[in-house]
C-alpha positions, -999 to 999 in steps of 0.1 A, spaced: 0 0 0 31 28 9 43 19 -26 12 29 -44 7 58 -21 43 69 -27 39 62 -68 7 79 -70 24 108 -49 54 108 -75 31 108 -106 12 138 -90 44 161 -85 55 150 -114 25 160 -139 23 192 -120 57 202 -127 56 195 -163 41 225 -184 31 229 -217 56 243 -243 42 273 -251 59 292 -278 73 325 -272 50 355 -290 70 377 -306 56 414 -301 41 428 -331 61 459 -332 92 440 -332 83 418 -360 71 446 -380 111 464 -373 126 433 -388 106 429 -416 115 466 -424 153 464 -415 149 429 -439 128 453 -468 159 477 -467 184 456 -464 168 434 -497 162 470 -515 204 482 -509 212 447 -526 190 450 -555 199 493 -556 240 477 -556 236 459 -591 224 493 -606 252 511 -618 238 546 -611 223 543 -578 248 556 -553 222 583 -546 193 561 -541 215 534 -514 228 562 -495 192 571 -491 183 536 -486 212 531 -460 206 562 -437 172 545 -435 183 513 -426 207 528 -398 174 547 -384 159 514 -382 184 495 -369 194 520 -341 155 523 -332 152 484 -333 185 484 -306 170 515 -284 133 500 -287 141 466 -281 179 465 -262 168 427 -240 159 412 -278 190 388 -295 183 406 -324 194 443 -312 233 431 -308 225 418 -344 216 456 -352 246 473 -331 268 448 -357 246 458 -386 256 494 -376 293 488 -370 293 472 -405 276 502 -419 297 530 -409 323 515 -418 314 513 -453 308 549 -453 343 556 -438 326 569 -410 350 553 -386 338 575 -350 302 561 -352 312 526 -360 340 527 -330 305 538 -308 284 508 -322 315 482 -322 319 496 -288 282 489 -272 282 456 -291 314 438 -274 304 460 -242 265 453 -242 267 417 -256 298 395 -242 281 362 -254 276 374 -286 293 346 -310 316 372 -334 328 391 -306 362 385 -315 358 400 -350 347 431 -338 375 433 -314 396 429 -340 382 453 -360 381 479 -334 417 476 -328 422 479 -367 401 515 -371 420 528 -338 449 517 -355 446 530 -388 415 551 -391 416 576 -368 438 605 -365 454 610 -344 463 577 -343 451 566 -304 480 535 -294 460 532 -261 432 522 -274 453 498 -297 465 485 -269 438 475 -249 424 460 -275 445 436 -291 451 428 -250 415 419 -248 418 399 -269 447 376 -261 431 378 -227 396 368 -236 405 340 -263 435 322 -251 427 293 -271 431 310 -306 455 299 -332 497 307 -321 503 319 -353 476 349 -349 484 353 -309 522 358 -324 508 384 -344 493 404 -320 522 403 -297 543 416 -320 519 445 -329 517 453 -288 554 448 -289 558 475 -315 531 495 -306 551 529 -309 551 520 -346 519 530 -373 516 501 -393 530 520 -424 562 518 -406 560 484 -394 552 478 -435 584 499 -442 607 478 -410 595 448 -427 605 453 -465 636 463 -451 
């Protein structure tokens, strides 16, 4: 009898601790801000095989970056906003414009530690500090390429070589490092 009692007890805590998978609702609003960053994104592709429409994609683009920046300020908790902040980074460097896509590189690898290309945009942050912007800032080399042989230990020797030797010459622009080399 205490074995039935016990398994009927066991079903019972069992069955109440299982719940239904219910799947997540995504609010309207932020559907309707992909499907627009997704429209723009589909309209700069198709604007890129015309040979005349600069005009038209940096239009198209400055609308995408409003959309993608509200989509990250509307929606910060949502994966898809550190997809935006990279979206950003990606932009403005295309444009050349290297101080707004240090501040979105910036809150990405800031905001979002988990997210998975981290690394790139550590990397690439190191690159525009080292070769985009003037005055060229060495500190913010630095911590950089320190960040990342601190947080990836495990990447490949040959590219951890590299980046010592760029902290170990990191008086040097890369020009000159270029010019020390052919030498």
């Amino acid at each position: 009898m205490k074995l039935i009692y016990h398994t009927i007890i066991i079903i019972l805590i069992l069955s109440s601790c299982e719940t239904e998978s219910v799947p997540a609702v995504e609010d309207s609003s932020v559907t309707n801000s992909k499907d627009q960053i997704a429209q723009l994104e589909k309209e700069i592709t198709q604007l890129s095989a015309k040979p005349d429409a600069s005009k038209e994609i940096d239009q198209k683009r400055l609308q995408l970056n409003d959309s993608l920046l509200a989509f990250y300020n509307n929606h910060p908790d949502d994966a898809y906003a550190a997809d935006c902040l990279e979206k950003l980074h990606m932009s403005f460097i295309i444009q050349r414009d290297y101080r707004s896509a240090i501040t979105y590189g910036e809150l990405l690898i800031n905001n979002y530690p988990e997210h998975p290309n981290r690394l790139i945009f550590i990397e690439s942050l190191a690159n525009i500090y080292d070769m985009d912007i003037k005055p060229r800032s060495k500190e913010k080399v630095k911590y950089y390429l320190e960040l990342l042989l601190k947080d990836y230990p495990e990447m490949d020797e040959e590219k951890k070589a590299d980046i010592q030797y760029r902290l170990d010459n990191i008086d040097l622009s890369i020009e000159q490092i270029m010019h020390q080399q052919l030498q």
